[in-house]
N, C-alpha and C positions, 0 to 999 in steps of 0.2 A: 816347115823346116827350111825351105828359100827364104822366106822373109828372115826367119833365127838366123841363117848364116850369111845373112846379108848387111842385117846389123853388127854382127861380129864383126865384120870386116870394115865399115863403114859407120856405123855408132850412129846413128841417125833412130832418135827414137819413135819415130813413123812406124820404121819397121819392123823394132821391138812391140807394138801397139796391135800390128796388124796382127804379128806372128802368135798372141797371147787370141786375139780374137778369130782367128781362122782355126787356133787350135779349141777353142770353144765350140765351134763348128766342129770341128770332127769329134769332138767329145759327144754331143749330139746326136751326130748319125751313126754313129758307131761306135762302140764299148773298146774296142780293139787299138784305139787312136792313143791309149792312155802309155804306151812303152812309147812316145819322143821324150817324155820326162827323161826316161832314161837315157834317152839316146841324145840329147841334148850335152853334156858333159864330153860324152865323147867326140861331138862337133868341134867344142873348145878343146880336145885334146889335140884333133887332126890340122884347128886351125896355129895351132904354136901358143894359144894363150894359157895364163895363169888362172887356171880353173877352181880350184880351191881357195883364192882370193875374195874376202868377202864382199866385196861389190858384185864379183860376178855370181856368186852363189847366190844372192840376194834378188837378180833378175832371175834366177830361176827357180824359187821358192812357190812364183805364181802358179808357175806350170807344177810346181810339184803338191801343190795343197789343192789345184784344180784334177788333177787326177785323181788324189784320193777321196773325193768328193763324188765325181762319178763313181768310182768303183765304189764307195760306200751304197751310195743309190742303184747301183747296178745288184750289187746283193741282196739287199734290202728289196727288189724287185722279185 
């Protein structure tokens, strides 16, 4: 979520990179990691941006097809 809100503020796509693979990482060790999707919107809400615009929805479509992905496999377990 530091690295999301870090690019938010700063657009530096490092950080949009790292924060897709860190949450990779918690997808992995933990089933529980999959509500940032959610809570990723509301970053953009707190941060003043235009969250329903579609470039930014579009960065967050990773995070949102990466979670139900997991939780598909988490059931399926």
């Amino acid at each position: 979520m530091i690295f999301y809100s870090d690019y938010c503020s700063g657009k530096e796509k490092r950080d949009y990179l790292l924060s897709v693979v860190f949450f990779i990482f918690s997808l992995l060790s933990k089933g529980q990691a999959v509500i940032l999707a959610a809570i990723l919107p509301l970053i953009d809400l707190v941060s003043v941006r235009k969250w329903l615009s579609g470039k930014i929805l579009s960065k967050k479509i990773h995070f949102f097809v990466l979670s139900l992905v997991f939780e598909w496999i988490a059931f399926r377990a």
